[in-house]
C-alpha positions in Angstrom: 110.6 67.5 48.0 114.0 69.0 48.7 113.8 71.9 51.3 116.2 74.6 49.4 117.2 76.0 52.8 118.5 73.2 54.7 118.9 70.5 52.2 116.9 68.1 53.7 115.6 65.2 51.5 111.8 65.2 52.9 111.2 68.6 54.2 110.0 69.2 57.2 110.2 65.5 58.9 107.3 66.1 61.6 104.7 66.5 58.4 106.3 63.0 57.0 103.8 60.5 58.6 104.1 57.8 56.1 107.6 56.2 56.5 107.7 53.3 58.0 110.7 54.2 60.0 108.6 56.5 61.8 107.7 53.6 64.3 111.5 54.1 66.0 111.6 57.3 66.7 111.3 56.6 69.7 113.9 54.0 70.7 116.8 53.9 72.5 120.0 56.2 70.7 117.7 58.2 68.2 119.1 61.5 68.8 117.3 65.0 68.0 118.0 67.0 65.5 118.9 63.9 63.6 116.3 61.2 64.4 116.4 58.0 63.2 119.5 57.2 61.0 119.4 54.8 58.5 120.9 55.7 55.2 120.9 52.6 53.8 116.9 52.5 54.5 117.5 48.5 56.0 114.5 49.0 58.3 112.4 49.7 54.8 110.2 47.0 55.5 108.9 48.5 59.0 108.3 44.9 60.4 109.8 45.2 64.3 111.6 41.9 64.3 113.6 42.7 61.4 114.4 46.1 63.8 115.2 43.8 67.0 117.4 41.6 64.4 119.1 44.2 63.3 120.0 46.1 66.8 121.1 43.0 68.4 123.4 42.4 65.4 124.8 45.4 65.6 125.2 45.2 69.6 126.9 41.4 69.0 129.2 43.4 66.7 130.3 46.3 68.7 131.0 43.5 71.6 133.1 41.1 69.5 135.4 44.5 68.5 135.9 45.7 71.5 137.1 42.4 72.7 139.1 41.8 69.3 140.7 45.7 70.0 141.6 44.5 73.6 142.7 41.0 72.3 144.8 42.9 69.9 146.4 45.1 72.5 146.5 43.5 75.8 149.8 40.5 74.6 152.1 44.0 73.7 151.8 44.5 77.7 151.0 41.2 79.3 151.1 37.5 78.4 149.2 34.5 80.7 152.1 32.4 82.3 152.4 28.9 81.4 151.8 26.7 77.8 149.3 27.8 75.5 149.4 23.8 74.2 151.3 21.8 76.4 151.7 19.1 74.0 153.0 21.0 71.6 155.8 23.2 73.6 154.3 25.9 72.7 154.3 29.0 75.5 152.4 32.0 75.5 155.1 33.9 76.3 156.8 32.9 72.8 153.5 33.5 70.7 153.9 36.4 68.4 151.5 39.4 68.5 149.0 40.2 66.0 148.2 38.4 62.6 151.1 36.5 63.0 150.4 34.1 65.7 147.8 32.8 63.4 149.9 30.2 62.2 151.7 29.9 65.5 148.4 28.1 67.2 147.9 24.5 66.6 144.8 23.1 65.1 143.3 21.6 68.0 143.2 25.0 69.6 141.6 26.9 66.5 138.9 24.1 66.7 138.4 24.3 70.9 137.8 28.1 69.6 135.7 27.7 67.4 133.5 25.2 69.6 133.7 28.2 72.2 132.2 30.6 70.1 129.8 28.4 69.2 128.4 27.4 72.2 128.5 30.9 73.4 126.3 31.7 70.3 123.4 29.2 71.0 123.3 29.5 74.6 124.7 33.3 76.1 123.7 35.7 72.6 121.0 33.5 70.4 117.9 36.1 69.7 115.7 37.6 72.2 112.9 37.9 70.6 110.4 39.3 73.2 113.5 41.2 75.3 115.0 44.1 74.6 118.0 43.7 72.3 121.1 43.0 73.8 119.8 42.8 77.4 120.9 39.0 78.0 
């Protein structure tokens, strides 16, 4: 049913009872006139863990790029003092912003990063499964 005036795909959407994305209407950022938004219809299977999944992905997300936007801008105005790897000579002061300092950091740092991130995974941000997303 296509509403000619408006061009909304299911008419009037308080008479549509039988989507299953009725069941978060009421969560947190569904917005009137809108409602809930999902365009891709993801939350087609209605179960509410795949819903908690999915918010808490997308909260993980926003997180790590905002801290890869600060990461990104904070060395054009500041630098920590010292050696990023002391064995290696290398300074922070002489690491190169942006996509080029990839190369610039040894491999034992990319792989105490990676450990970082992965610890920080399993113990800080693993799934809350009976909390609300994001709410560590």
């Amino acid at each position: 049913f296509q509403d000619g005036l408006t061009g909304s795909a299911w008419g009037d959407w308080a008479l549509y009872t039988d989507s299953p994305v009725r069941a978060y209407e009421n969560e947190v950022g569904v917005q009137a006139p809108i409602g809930y938004w999902d365009p891709m219809g993801l939350a087609a299977s209605g179960t509410n863990s795949d819903y908690k999944r999915r918010r808490e992905v997308e909260i993980k997300h926003g997180r790590v790029a905002m801290f890869a936007t600060m990461g990104y801008i904070l060395p054009e105005y500041w630098r920590f003092p010292g050696y990023l790897a002391p064995s290696y000579g290398v300074k922070f002061a002489e690491m190169p912003n942006g996509l080029s300092a990839i190369s610039k950091v040894p491999a034992l740092g990319w792989a105490q990063f990676f450990a970082f991130i992965f610890i920080v995974e399993l113990n800080v941000y693993n799934e809350q499964v009976n909390g609300e997303p994001g709410n560590y």
